[in-house]
C-alpha positions in Angstrom: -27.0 56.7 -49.6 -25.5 55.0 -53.2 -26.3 51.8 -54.2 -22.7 50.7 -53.7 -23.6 51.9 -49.9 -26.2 50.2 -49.4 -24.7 47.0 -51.4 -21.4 46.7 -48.6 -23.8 47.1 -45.4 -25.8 44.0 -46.9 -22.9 42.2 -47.9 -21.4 42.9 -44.2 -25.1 42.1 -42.6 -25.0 38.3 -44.2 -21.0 37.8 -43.6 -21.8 38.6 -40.0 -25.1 36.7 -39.6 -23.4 33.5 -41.0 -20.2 33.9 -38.7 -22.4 34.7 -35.9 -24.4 31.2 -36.6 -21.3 29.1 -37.2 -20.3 30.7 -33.4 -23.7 29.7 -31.9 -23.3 25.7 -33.3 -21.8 24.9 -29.4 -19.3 23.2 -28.2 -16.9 21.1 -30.3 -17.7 17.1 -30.5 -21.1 17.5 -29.1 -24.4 19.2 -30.4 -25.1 22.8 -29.0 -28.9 21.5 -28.9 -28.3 18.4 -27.1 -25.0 19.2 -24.3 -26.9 21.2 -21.3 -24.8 23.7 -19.4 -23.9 22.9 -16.1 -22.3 24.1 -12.5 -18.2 24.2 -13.2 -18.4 24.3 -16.9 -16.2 26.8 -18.7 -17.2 28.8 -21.0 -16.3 31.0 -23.9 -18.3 33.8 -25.0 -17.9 36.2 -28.0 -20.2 39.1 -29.1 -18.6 40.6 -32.1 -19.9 44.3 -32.0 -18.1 44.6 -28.8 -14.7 43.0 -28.6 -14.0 44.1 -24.8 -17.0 41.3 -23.5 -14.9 38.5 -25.1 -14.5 36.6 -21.6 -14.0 32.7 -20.1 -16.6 32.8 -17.5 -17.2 29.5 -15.1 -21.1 28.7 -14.5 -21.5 28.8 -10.4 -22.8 26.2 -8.1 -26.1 28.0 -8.9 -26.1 27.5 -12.0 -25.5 31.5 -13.3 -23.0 33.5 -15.0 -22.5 37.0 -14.7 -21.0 39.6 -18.1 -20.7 43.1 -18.1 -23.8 44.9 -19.0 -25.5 41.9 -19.7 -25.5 41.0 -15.5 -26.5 37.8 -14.2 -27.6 34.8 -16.3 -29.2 31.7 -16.2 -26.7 29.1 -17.9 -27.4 25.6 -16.0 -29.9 23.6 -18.1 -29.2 25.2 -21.6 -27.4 24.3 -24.9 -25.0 26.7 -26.1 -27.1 28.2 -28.5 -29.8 29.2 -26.0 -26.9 30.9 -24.1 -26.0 32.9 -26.8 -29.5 34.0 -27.6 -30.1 34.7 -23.8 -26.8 37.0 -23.9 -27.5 38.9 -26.9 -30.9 39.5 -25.4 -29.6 40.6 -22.1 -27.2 43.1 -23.6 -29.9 44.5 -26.1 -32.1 45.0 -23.2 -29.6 46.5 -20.6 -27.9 48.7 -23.7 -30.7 50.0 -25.3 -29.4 48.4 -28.6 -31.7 49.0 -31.4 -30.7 45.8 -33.3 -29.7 42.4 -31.5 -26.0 41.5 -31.4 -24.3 38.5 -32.6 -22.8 36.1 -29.3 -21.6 33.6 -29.4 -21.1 30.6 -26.9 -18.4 27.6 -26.4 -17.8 25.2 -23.5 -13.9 25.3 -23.5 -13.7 22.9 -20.7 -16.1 20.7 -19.6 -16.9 20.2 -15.6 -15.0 17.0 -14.8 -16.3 13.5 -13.9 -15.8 11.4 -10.4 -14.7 8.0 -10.4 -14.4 5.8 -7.5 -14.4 2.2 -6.1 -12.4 -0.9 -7.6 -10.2 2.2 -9.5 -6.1 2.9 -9.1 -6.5 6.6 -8.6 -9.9 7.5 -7.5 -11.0 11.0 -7.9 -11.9 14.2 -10.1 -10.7 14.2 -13.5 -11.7 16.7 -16.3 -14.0 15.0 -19.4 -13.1 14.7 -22.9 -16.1 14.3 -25.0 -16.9 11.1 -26.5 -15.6 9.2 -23.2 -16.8 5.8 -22.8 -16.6 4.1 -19.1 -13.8 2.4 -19.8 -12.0 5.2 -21.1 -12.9 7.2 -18.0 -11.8 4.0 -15.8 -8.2 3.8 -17.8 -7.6 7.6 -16.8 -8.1 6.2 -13.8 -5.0 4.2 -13.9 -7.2 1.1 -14.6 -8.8 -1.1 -12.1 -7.1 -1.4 -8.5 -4.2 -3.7 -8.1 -3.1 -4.4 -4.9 0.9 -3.8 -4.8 2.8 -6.6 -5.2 5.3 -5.2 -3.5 3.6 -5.3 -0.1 4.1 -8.5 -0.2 8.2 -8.3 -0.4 8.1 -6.0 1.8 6.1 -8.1 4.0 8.8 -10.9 3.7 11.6 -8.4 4.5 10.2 -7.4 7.3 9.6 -11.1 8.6 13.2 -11.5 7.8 14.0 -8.7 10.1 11.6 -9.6 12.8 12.8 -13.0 12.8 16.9 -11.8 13.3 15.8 -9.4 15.7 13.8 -12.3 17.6 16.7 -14.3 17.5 19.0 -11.8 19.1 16.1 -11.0 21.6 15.6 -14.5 22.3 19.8 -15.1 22.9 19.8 -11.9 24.8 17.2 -13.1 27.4 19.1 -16.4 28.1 22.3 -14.7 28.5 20.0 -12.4 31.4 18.6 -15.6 32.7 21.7 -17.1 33.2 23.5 -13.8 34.8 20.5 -13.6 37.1 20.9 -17.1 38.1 24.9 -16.6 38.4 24.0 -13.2 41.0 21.4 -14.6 43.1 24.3 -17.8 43.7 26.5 -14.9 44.2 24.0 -13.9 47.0 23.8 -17.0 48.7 27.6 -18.0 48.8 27.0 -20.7 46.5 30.2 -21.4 44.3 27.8 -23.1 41.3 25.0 -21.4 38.3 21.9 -23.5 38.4 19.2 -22.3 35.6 15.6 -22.5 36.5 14.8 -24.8 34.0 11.1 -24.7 34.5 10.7 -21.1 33.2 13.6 -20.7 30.7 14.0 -22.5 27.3 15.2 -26.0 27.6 18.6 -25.3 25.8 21.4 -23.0 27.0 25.3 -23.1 25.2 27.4 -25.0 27.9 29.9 -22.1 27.2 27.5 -19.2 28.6 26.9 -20.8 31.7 30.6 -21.5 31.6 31.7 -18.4 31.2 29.0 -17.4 34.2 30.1 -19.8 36.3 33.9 -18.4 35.6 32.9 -14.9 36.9 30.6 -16.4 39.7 34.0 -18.1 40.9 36.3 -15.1 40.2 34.3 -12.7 42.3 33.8 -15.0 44.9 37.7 -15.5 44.8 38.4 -12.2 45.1 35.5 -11.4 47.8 37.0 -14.2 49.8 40.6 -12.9 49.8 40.0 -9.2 50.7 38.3 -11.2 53.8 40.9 -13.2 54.6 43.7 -10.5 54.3 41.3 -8.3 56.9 40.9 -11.6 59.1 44.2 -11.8 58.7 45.1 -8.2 59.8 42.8 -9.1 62.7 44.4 -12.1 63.9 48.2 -10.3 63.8 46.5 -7.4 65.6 45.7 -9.7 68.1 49.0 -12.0 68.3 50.6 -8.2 68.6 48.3 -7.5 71.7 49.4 -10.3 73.4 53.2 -10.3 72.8 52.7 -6.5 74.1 50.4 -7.5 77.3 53.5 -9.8 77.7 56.2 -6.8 77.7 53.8 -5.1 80.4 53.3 -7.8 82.7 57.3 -8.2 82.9 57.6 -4.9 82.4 55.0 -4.8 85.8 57.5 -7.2 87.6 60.5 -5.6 86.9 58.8 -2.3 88.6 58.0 -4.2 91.5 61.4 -5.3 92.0 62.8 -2.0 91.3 60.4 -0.5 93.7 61.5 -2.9 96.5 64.7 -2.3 96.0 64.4 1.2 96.0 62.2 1.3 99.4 65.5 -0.9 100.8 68.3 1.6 99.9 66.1 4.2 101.3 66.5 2.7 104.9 70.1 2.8 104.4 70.4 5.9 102.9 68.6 7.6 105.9 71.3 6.2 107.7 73.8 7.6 105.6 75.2 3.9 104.8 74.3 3.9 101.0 75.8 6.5 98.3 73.5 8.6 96.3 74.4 7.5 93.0 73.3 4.3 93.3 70.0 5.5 94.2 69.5 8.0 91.2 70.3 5.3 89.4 67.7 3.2 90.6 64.9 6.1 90.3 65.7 6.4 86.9 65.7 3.1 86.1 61.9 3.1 87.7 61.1 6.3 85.4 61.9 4.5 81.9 60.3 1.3 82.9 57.2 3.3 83.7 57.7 5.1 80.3 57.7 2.1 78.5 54.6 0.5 80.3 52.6 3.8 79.1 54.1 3.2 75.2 53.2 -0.6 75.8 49.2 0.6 77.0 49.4 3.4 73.6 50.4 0.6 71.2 48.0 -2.1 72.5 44.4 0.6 72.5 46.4 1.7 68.7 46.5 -2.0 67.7 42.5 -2.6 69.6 41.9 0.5 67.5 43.4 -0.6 63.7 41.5 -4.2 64.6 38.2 -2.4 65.2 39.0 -0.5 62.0 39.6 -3.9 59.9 36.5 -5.7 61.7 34.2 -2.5 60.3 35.4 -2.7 56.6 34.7 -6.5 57.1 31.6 -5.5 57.5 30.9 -2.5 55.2 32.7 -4.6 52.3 29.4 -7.7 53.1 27.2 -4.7 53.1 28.1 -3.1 49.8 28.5 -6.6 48.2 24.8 -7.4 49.4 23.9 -3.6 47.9 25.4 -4.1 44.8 24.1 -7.8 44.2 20.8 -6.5 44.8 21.4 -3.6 42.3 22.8 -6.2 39.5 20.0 -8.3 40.0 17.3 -5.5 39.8 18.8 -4.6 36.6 19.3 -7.6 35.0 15.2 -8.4 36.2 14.6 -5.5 34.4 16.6 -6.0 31.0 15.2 -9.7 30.9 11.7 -8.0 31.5 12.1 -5.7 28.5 13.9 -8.5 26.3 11.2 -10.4 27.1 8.6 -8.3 25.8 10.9 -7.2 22.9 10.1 -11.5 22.1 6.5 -11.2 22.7 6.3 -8.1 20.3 8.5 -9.7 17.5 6.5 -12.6 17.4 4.0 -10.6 17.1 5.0 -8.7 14.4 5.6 -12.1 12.6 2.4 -13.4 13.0 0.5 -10.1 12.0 3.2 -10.1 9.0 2.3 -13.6 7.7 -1.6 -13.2 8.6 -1.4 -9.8 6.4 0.6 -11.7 3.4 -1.5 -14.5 3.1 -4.5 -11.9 2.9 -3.4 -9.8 0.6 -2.3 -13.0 -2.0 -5.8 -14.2 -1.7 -6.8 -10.2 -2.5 -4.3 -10.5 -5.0 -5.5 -13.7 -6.8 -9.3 -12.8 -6.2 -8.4 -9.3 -8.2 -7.4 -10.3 -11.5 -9.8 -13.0 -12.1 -12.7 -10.6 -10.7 -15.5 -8.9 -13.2 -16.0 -5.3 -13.2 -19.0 -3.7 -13.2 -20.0 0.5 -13.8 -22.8 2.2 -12.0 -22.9 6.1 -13.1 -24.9 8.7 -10.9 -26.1 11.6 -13.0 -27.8 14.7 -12.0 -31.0 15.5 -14.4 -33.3 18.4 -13.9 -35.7 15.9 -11.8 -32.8 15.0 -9.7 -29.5 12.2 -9.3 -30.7 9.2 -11.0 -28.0 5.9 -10.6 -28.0 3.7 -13.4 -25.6 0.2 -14.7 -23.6 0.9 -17.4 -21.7 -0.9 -19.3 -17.8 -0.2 -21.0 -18.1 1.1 -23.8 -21.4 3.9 -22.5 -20.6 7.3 -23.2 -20.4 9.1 -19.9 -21.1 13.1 -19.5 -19.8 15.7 -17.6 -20.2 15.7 -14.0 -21.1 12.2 -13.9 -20.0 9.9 -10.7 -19.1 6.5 -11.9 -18.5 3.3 -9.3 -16.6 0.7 -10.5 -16.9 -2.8 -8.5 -16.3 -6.4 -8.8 -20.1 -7.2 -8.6 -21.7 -8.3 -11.3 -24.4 -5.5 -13.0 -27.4 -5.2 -14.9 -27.1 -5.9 -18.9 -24.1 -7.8 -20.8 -20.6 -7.4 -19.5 -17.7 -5.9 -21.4 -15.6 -8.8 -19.9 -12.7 -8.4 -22.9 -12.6 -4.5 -22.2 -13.0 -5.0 -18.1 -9.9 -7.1 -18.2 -7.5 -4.9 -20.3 -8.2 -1.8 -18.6 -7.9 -4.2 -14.9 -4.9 -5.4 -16.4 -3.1 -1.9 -17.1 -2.9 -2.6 -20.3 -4.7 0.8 -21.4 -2.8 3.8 -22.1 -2.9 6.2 -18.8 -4.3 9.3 -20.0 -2.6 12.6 -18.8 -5.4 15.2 -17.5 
């Protein structure tokens, strides 16, 4: 091999060596020797012989990560550069390399943090490094503040409830007073009396008017379909006796034609009388007979049509009692359901008010309160909970509670209060 040869490999040797080392320096904003690997971290990994193992990999919930060739490997509890040393190794090993590669490891994204408690928008969020615990509580959204708007929309609905109670409250007089103007209908009386002791003390003088206007109108018209059928009746009756008249007179003249029949008969035997006058007579007899039989026909058809009138007397009381009852079953019902539709409204307005006045004393007692920061992170001998204050860096996978109580060490009270108040910028994940 020339000296030029042997000059190039050395040259490429070094040029890879230091590239290789500036690789291995770890993840950007934090030491490589200080940041420790952990479960959901992302990682980027280089080895520069061998451009198809370039890869992202994610470190599992055990704490591994797996490469081709190189397998399965430890990655939970070491910096980047041990990483890359424990890849190189692998593949060396598992490839029967005779010289060890050059790998390289970065954590592109960090596993995220948890914040929870007196927060806006509890939950996961991914960490940035260099994040204090006010930063991480302003990505947040900033401390909680109760809406405002529940409040308003509180009163609106008190202003609702209170209309609708109003027109529940009007409906159930309106049922107590048609309730009071059926049962009078009932009873025959021509007068609306309100039972005062279960009713509210005022009622418009024009509802029970009007009432008392249908009360009398019904009863009016009630009363006159009676007293046309009574009065049916009575002509029905005045026409019986006018026609028992016609038949008793009708009976006498009978009689007398009979008699005087039964006398020209005498004669006629004797051949004194003519036979006309006789035919006359018998058919005289005949139509007077006739017209006692139409007489009895009309009388049991006028008996008949008086029956008739005397039964829809009695099915028109019937179905006036049957509808009554109906009306007044109904109307119990409606003023049953209006008058749980006021028990619920008033409800609804006390529960409204109770809920407003809590939430303004939540309201006041949240922006004069103090925050404090407790952060729960996992070390190699387990979760250790600790107070922090604002401006603490946090690290990945922390689990930071914010609260109102007040905490170990000084308190960031100027920082609490402009991240409480909104007033720092909402950070976009």
């Amino acid at each position: 091999m020339s000296v030029g040869s042997v000059l190039m490999e050395l040259c490429k040797g070094l040029i890879s060596g230091a590239l290789g080392f500036a690789l291995i320096a770890g993840a950007p904003g934090a030491s490589a020797s200080e940041y420790k690997i952990g479960a959901q971290d992302r990682l980027r990994i280089k080895v520069y012989e061998w451009p198809a193992l370039t890869d992202e990999v994610v470190v599992s919930s055990e704490g591994f990560i797996s490469l081709p060739i190189a397998g399965s490997i430890k990655a939970a509890g070491n910096s980047t550069s041990e990483l890359a040393a424990a890849v190189a190794n692998a593949l060396q090993q598992r490839a029967g390399l005779p010289e060890l590669p050059f790998a390289s490891v970065e954590v592109s994204q960090f596993r995220p943090f948890y914040i929870l408690g007196e927060v806006q928008r509890p939950g996961e969020y991914a960490y940035r490094p260099g994040m204090t615990a006010v930063m991480a509580l302003s990505i947040a959204g900033g401390r909680y503040r109760p809406p405002e708007m529940q409040n308003l929309r509180l009163t609106r609905d008190v202003i609702q409830s209170r209309s609708s109670l109003s027109a529940a409250e009007s409906k159930r007089r309106e049922l107590r007073v048609r309730l009071a103007r059926l049962r009078a209908e009932l009873a025959g009386k021509n007068t609306v009396q309100v039972d005062r002791a279960s009713a509210e003390p005022d009622y418009p003088a024009e509802l029970i008017d009007q009432e008392r206007s249908i009360l009398q109108a019904r009863q009016s018209a009630y009363q006159n379909q009676l007293t046309g059928m009574r009065r049916q009746i009575e002509i029905g009756a005045d026409e019986i006796k006018s026609l028992k008249a016609r038949l008793e007179s009708s009976v006498k003249q009978q009689i007398s034609v009979d008699r005087e029949i039964a006398g020209l008969k005498g004669l006629s035997d004797k051949g004194l009388l003519l036979a006309p006058r006789q035919t006359t007579l018998e058919r005289l007899s005949a139509q007077i007979e006739g017209d006692q039989k139409d007489i009895d026909a009309r009388i049991a058809q006028v008996r008949q049509n008086i029956a008739q009138s005397e039964a829809l007397m009695a099915k028109l009381a019937d179905d006036r009692q049957r509808d009554l009852g109906v009306e007044i079953r109904m109307a119990s019902a409606q003023l049953e359901e209006a008058g749980q539709q006021v028990a619920m409204h008033k409800n609804l307005i006390a529960e409204a008010e109770s809920l407003s006045g809590r939430i303004g004393v939540v309201l006041r007692s949240s922006r004069s309160a103090r925050l404090g920061y407790r952060v729960t992170r996992t070390e190699p001998g387990g979760p250790r909970e600790f107070a922090a204050q604002a401006d603490d860096l946090i690290e990945p996978g922390d689990v930071i509670t914010v609260d109102q109580s007040t905490v170990e060490g000084p308190f960031d009270s100027e920082s609490a209060s402009s991240a409480s108040a909104g007033d720092l910028p909402s950070t976009t994940q």
